[in-house]
SEMARLUM-938091 format. One record per residue (C-alpha): x, y, z; residue number from 1. Coordinates in steps of 0.02 Angstrom, whole numbers, padded with zeros to 5 digits, m for minus. Layout:
<sites>
<site x="X" y="Y" z="Z" seq="NUM"/>
...
</sites>
This chain:
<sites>
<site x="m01954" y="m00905" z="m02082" seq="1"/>
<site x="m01846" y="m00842" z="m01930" seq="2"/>
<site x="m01956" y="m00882" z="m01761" seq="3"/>
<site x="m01938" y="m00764" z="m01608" seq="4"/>
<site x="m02002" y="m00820" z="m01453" seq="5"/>
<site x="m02052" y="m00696" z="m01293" seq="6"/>
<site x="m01981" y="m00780" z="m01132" seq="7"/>
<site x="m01988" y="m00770" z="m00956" seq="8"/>
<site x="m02049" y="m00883" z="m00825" seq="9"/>
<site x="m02119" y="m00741" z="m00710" seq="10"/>
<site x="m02262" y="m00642" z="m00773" seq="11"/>
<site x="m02314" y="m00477" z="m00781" seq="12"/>
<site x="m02151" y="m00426" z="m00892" seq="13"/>
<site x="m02233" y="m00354" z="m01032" seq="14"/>
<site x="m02205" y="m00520" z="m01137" seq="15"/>
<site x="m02371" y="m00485" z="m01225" seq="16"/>
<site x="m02354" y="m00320" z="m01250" seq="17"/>
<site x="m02190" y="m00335" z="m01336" seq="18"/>
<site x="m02224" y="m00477" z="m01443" seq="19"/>
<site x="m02398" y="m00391" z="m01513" seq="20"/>
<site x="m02272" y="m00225" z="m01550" seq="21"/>
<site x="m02142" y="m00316" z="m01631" seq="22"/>
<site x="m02246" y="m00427" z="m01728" seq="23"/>
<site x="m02323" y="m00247" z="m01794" seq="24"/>
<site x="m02167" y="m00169" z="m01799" seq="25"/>
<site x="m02096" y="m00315" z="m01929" seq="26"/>
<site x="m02253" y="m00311" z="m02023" seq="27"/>
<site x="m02246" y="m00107" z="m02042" seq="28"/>
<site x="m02097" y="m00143" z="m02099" seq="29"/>
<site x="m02126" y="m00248" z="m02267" seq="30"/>
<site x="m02111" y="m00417" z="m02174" seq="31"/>
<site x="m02235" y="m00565" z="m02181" seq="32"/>
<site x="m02268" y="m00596" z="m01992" seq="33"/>
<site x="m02364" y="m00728" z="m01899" seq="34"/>
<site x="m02414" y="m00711" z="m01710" seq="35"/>
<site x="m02431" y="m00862" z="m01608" seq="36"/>
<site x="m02528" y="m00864" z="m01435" seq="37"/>
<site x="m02465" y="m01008" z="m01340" seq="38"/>
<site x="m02557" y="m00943" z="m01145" seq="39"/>
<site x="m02721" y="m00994" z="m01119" seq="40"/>
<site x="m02757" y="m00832" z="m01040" seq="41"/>
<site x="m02772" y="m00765" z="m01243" seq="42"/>
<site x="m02711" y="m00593" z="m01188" seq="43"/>
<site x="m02629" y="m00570" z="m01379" seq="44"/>
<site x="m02772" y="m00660" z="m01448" seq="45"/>
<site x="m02880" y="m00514" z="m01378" seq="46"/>
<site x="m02741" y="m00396" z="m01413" seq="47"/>
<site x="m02797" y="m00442" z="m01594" seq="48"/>
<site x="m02975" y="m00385" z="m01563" seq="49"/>
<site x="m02999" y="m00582" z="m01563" seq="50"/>
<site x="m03121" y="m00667" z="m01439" seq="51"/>
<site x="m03036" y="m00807" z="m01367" seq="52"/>
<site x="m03180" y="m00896" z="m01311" seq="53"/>
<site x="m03267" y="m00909" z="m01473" seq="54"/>
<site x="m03154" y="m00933" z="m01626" seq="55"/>
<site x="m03186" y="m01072" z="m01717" seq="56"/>
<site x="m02991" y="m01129" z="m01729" seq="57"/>
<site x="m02841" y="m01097" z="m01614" seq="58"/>
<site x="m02687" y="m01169" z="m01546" seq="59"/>
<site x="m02782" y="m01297" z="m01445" seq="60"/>
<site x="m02862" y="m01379" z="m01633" seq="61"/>
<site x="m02668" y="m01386" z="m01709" seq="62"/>
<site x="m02581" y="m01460" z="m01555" seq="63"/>
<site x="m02724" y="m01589" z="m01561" seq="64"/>
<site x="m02725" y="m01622" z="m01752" seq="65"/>
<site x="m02912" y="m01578" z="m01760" seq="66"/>
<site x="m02847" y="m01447" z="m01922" seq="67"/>
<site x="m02707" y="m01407" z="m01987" seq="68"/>
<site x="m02587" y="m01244" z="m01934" seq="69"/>
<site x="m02629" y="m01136" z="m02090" seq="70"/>
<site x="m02837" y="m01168" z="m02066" seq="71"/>
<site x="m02837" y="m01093" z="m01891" seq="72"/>
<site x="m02745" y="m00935" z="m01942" seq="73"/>
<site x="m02849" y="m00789" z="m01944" seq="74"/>
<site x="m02770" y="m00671" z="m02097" seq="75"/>
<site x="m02730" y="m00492" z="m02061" seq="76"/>
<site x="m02810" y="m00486" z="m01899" seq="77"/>
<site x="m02728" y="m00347" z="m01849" seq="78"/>
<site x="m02615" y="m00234" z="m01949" seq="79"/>
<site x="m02554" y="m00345" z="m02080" seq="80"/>
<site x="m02501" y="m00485" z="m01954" seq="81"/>
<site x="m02592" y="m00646" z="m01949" seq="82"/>
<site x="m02623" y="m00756" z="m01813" seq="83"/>
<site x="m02641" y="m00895" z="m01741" seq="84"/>
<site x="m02753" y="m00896" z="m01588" seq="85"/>
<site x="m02749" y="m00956" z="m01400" seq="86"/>
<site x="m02921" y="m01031" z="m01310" seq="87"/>
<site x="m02957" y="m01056" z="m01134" seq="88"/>
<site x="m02926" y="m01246" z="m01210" seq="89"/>
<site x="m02763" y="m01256" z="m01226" seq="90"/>
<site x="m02726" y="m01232" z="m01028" seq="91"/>
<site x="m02767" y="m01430" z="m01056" seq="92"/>
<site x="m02646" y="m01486" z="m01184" seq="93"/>
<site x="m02508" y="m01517" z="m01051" seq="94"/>
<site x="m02602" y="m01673" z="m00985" seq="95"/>
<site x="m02676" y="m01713" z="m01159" seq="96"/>
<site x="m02534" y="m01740" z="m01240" seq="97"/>
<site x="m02433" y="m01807" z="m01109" seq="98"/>
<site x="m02419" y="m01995" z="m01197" seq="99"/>
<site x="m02391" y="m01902" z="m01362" seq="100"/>
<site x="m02231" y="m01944" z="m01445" seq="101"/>
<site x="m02096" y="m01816" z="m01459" seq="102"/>
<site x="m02218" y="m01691" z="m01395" seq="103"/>
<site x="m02098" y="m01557" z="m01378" seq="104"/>
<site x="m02089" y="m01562" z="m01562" seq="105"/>
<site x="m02259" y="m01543" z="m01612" seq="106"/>
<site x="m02281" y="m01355" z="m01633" seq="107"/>
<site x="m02098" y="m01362" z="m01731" seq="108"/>
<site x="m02178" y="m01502" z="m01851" seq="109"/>
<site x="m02335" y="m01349" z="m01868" seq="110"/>
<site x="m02222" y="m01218" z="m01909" seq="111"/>
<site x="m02153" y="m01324" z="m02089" seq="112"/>
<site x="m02313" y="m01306" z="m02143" seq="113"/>
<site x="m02289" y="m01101" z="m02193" seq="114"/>
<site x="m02113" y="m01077" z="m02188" seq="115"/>
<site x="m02137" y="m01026" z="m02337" seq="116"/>
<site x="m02271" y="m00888" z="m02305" seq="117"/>
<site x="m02189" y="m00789" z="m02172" seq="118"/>
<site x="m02031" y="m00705" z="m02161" seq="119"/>
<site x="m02080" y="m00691" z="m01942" seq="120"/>
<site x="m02173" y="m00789" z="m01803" seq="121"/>
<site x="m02187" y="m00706" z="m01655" seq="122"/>
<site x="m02236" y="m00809" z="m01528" seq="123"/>
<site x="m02307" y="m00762" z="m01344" seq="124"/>
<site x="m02278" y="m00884" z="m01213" seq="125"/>
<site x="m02354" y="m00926" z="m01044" seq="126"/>
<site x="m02280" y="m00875" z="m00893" seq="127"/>
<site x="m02234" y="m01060" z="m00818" seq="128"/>
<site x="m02105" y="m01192" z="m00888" seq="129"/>
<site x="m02239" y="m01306" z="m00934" seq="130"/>
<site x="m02266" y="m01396" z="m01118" seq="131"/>
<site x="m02318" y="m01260" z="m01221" seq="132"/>
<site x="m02159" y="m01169" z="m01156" seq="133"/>
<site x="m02050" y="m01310" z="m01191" seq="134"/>
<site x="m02147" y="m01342" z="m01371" seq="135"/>
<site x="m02105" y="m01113" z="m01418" seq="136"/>
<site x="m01926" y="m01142" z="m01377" seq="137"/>
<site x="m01915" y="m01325" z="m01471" seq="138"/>
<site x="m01975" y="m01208" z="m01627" seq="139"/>
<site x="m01887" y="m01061" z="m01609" seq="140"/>
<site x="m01738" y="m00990" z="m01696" seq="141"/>
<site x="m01717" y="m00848" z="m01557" seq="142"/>
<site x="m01789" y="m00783" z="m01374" seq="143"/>
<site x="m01813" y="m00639" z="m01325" seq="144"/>
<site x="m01823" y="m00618" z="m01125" seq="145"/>
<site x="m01940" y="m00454" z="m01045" seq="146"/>
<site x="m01907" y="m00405" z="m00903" seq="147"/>
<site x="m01922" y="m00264" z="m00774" seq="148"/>
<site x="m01821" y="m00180" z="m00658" seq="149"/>
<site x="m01914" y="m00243" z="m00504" seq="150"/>
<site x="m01804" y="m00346" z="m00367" seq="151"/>
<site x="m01929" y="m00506" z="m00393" seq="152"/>
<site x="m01875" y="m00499" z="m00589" seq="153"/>
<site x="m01706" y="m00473" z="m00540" seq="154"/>
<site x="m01704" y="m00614" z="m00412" seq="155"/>
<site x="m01801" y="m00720" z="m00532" seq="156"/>
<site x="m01661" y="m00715" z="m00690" seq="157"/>
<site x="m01541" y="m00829" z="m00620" seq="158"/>
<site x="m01679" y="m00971" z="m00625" seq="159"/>
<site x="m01715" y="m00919" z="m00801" seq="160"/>
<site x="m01524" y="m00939" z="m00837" seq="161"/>
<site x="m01546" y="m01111" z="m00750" seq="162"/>
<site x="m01707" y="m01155" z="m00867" seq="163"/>
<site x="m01625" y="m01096" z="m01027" seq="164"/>
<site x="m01457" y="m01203" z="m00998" seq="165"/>
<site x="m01594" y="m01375" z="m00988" seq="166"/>
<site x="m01697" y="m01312" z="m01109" seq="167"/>
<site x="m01538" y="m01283" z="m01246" seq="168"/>
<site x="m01522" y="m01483" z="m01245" seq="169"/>
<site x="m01714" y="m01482" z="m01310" seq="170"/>
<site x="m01651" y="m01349" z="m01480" seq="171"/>
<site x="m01457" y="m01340" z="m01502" seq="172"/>
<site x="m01491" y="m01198" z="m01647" seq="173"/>
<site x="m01578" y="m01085" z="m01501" seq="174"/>
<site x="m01503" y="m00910" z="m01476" seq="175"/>
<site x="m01557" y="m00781" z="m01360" seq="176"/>
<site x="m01558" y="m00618" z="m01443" seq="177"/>
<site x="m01558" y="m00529" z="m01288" seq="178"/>
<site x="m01649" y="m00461" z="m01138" seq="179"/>
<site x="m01765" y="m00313" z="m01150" seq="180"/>
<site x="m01783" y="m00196" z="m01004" seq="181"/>
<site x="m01955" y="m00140" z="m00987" seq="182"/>
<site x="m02071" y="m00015" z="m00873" seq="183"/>
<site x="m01883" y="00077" z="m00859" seq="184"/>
<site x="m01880" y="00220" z="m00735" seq="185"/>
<site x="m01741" y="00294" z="m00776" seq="186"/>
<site x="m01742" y="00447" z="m00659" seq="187"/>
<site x="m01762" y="00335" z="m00494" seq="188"/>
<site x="m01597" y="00281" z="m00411" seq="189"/>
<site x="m01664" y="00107" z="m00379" seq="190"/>
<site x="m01719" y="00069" z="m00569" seq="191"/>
<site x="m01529" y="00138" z="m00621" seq="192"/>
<site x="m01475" y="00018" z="m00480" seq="193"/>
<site x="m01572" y="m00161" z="m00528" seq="194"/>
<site x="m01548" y="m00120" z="m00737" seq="195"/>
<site x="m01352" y="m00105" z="m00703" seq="196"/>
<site x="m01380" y="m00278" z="m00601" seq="197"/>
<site x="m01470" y="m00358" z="m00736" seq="198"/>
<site x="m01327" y="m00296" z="m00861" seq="199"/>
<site x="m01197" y="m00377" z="m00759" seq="200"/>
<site x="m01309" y="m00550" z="m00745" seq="201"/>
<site x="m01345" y="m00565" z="m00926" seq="202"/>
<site x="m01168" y="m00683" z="m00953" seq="203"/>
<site x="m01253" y="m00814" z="m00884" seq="204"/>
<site x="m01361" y="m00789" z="m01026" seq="205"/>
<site x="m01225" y="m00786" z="m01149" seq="206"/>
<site x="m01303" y="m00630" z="m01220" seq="207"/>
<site x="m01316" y="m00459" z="m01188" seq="208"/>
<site x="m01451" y="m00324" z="m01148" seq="209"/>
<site x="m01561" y="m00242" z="m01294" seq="210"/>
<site x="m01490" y="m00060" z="m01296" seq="211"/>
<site x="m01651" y="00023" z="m01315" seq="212"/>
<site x="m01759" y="00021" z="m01152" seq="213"/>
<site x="m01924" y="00033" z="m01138" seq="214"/>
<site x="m01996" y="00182" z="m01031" seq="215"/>
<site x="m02147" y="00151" z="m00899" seq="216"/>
<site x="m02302" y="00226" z="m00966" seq="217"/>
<site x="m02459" y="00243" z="m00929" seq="218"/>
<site x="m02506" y="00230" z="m01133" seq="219"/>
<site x="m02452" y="00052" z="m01137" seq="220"/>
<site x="m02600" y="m00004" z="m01018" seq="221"/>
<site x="m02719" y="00106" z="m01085" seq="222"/>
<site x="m02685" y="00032" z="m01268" seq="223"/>
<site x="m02729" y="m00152" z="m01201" seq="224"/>
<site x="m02874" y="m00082" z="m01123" seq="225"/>
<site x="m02918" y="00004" z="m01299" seq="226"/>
<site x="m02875" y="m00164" z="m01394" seq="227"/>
<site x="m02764" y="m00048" z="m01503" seq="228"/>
<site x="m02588" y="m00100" z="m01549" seq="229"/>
<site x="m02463" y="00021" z="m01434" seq="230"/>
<site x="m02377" y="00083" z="m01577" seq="231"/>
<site x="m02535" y="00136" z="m01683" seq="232"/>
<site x="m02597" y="00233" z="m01519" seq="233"/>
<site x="m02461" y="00331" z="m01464" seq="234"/>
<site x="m02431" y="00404" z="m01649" seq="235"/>
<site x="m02593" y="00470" z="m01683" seq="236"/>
<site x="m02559" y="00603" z="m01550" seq="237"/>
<site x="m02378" y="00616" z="m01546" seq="238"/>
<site x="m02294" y="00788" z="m01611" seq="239"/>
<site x="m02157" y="00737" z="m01712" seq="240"/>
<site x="m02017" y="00757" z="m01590" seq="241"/>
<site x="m02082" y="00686" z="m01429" seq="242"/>
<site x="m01985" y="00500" z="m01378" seq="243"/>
<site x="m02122" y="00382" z="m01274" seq="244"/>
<site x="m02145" y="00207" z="m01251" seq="245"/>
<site x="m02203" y="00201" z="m01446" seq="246"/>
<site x="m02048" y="00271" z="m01506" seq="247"/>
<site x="m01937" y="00153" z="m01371" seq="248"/>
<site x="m02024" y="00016" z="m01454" seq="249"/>
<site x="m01995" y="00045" z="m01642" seq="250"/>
<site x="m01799" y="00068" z="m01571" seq="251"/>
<site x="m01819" y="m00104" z="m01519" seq="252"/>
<site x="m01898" y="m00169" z="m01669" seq="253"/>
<site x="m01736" y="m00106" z="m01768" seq="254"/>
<site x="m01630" y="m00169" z="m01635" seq="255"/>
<site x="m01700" y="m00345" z="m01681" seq="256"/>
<site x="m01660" y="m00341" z="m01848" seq="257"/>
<site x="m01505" y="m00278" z="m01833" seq="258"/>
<site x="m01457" y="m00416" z="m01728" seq="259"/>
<site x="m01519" y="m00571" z="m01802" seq="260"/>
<site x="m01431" y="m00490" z="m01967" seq="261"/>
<site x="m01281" y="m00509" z="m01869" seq="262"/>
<site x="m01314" y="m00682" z="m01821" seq="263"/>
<site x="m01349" y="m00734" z="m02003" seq="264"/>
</sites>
C-alpha cells in the first residue's frame, strides 16, 4: 500500500478537495483506495456524505486504541473508496496522547493492519503542524503540497520548506511528489506572475511542480456544497470536448501515477 499525504500548513488550499478527487480518481481507476481524515473539522468526512458528529468509529477511536483501524472504516462510502473518518474528537488527541510513547508512530503502526487491502491511502491533513500532522507524514510514502497562487501561499512556502526539512528526520523514506497549483487564473498577469515564483521556489523542496494545474471554478465549491465528488459533477453535464476543473483533475490523477511509477 503506497500512502499519499495532502500537505500544507496554511489552509484554504484546496487540500480537501484534492485528496477526495484523487482518492476517486485512483479508485475509478481499478485501485483499492482508503481515505483518511486526520482534521477535526471532518470536511472529507462530510465530503463522504458522512456525519462527523455521529459515526460510531473514527480516527479519534484508533489513535486511542478504543478499536482497531479496519473496524472504524466505513466500506465504499463513496465511490468505491473507503474511509476512515474524522470527529470533532480528535481536535483532542494532541494533549491526549502527549505521554504516549513514540506517538508519532501510532497512525504508521494503524496503517500495517490493511496493507494488504489497499493498493492507496489518501490522507487529508489539518492545516497546523500539530500531532496528527506529524503522525500523516510519519506514515506516508509521499506528500503532495496544494497550493494557490495567492501572495500569502507564496510567502507561506518557504516555512513549509523549513517544516518539511525537520519533519524528514521523523520518515527518511518520505518523498514529495510535488506541488499542485490550484484555483489557477491563468489569464491574469499576477497568477502567471506568483505560479512562475512558486516554480522557481520548489528546489527548496527538492521536487518540482505537478504539470497539470488546476483552473479556479466556481463547480468546485458548488460540488462541496452538493456533497458530490468534483469529478462525478462536472461530467454529468460536460460535452465531450470541454476542459474544466474535472478534467484538470483527472490530468492530475495520471500525473500521480506516473510519477510514483517513476519513483518505484
Amino acid at each position: 500500500m503506497k500512502v499519499i499525504g495532502l500537505l500544507n500548513q496554511k489552509g484554504g488550499v484546496a487540500k480537501t478537495t484534492t485528496a477526495s478527487v484523487l482518492a476517486y480518481g485512483l479508485a475509478k481507476r481499478g485501485y483499492r483506495v482508503l481515505a483518511i481524515d486526520m482534521d477535526s473539522q471532518g470536511n472529507l468526512t462530510t465530503l463522504f456524505k458522512v456525519n462527523p458528529d455521529i459515526v460510531d468509529s473514527s480516527l479519534y477511536e484508533v489513535m486511542t486504541k478504543k478499536v482497531s483501524l479496519p473496524d472504524a472504516i466505513i466500506t465504499n462510502a463513496m465511490d468505491g473508496v473507503d474511509l476512515l473518518p474524522s470527529s470533532p474528537d480528535v481536535a483532542a488527541l494532541d494533549m491526549q496522547l502527549i505521554n504516549e510513547f513514540r506517538r508519532e508512530n501510532i497512525l504508521a503502526k494503524h496503517l500495517k493492519d490493511v496493507a494488504d487491502l489497499y493498493d492507496y491511502a489518501i490522507i487529508d491533513t489539518p492545516p497546523a503542524l500539530a500531532l496528527m500532522t506529524i503522525n500523516a507524514v510519519v506514515a506516508c510514502d509521499y506528500v503532495i503540497i496544494p497550493t494557490d497562487t495567492s501572495a500569502f501561499s507564496v510567502r507561506g512556502m518557504q516555512r513549509l520548506a523549513e517544516t518539511l526539512k525537520s519533519l524528514h528526520e521523523c520518515n527518511e523514506k518520505l518523498k514529495i511528489l510535488g506541488v499542485l497549483i490550484v484555483r489557477n487564473r491563468a489569464n491574469t498577469n499576477m497568477s502567471k506572475y506568483l505560479s512562475d515564483t512558486i516554480s522557481a521556489m520548489v528546489a527548496d523542496f527538492d521536487t518540482t511542480v505537478f504539470k497539470t494545474r488546476i483552473r479556479d471554478q466556481v463547480a468546485v465549491a458548488e460540488s462541496q456544497l452538493c456533497q458530490e465528488n468534483l469529478l462525478s459533477y462536472l461530467a454529468e453535464g460536460r460535452k465531450s470536448d470541454k476542459q474544466d476543473a474535472g478534467t484538470d483533475y483527472e490530468s492530475f490523477v495520471d500525473e500521480v501515477i506516473a510519477r510514483i511509477s517513476d519513483f518505484i
